[in-house]
C-alpha positions in Angstrom: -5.0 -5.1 14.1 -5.7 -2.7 11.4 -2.8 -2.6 8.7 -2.1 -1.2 5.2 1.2 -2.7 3.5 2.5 -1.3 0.0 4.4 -3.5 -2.4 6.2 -2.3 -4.9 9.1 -2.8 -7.3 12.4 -1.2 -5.3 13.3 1.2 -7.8 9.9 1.9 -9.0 9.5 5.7 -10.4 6.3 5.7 -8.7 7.8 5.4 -5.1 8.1 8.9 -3.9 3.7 9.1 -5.0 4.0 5.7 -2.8 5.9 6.7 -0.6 3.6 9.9 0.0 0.0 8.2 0.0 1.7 5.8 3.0 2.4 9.1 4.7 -1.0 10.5 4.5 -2.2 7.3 5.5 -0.1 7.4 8.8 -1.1 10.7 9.5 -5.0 10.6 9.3 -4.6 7.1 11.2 -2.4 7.0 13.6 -3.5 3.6 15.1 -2.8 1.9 11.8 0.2 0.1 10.6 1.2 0.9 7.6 4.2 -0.5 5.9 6.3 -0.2 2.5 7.5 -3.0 0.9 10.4 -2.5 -1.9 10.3 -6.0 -3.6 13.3 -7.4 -5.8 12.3 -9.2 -8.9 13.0 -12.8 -6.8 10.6 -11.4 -4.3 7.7 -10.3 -6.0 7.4 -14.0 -7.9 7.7 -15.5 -4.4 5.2 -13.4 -3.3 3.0 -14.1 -6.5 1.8 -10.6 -7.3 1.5 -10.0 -10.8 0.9 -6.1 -10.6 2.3 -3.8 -8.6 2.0 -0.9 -6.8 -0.2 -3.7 -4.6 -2.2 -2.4 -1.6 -2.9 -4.7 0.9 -5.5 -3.8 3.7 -5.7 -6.0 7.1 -4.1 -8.9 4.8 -6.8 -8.3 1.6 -5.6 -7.4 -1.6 -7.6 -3.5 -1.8 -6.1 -2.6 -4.9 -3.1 -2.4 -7.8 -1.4 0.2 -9.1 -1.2 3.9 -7.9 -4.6 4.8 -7.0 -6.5 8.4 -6.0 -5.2 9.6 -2.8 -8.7 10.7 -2.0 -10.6 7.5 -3.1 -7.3 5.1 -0.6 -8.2 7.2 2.2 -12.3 6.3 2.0 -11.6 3.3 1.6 -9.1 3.0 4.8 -12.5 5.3 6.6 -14.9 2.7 5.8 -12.2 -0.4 7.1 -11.6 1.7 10.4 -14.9 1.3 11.1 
């Protein structure tokens, strides 16, 4: 199963750039999952991030804070195939 999941802080002023990246994700593949995550500040300790934006790919940590929308979407490319 190939899956993209974005944590972030709910609230964060970056979610709408979040928000879109997810969007182009979903639209140049389809077959993926990709899911937001708003995390409260009880969550993200649980979880044990210590950065976020955090991008996970098929359950990897890709990558932390809000990267280049070009430069997410290679990456996604080179994990599709």
């Amino acid at each position: 199963m190939r899956r993209v999941d974005f944590y972030f802080h709910d609230r964060c002023l970056s979610q709408p750039s979040i928000l879109s990246l997810a969007k182009d994700i979903e639209a140049a593949y389809p077959a993926w999952i990709v899911t937001v995550h708003p995390l409260l500040e009880d969550e993200i300790k649980t979880m044990g991030f210590q950065t976020l934006l955090a991008i996970v790919i098929n359950g990897v940590p890709a990558a932390f804070g809000t990267p280049n929308r070009e430069w997410l979407l290679e990456i996604i490319r080179m994990c599709d195939q």
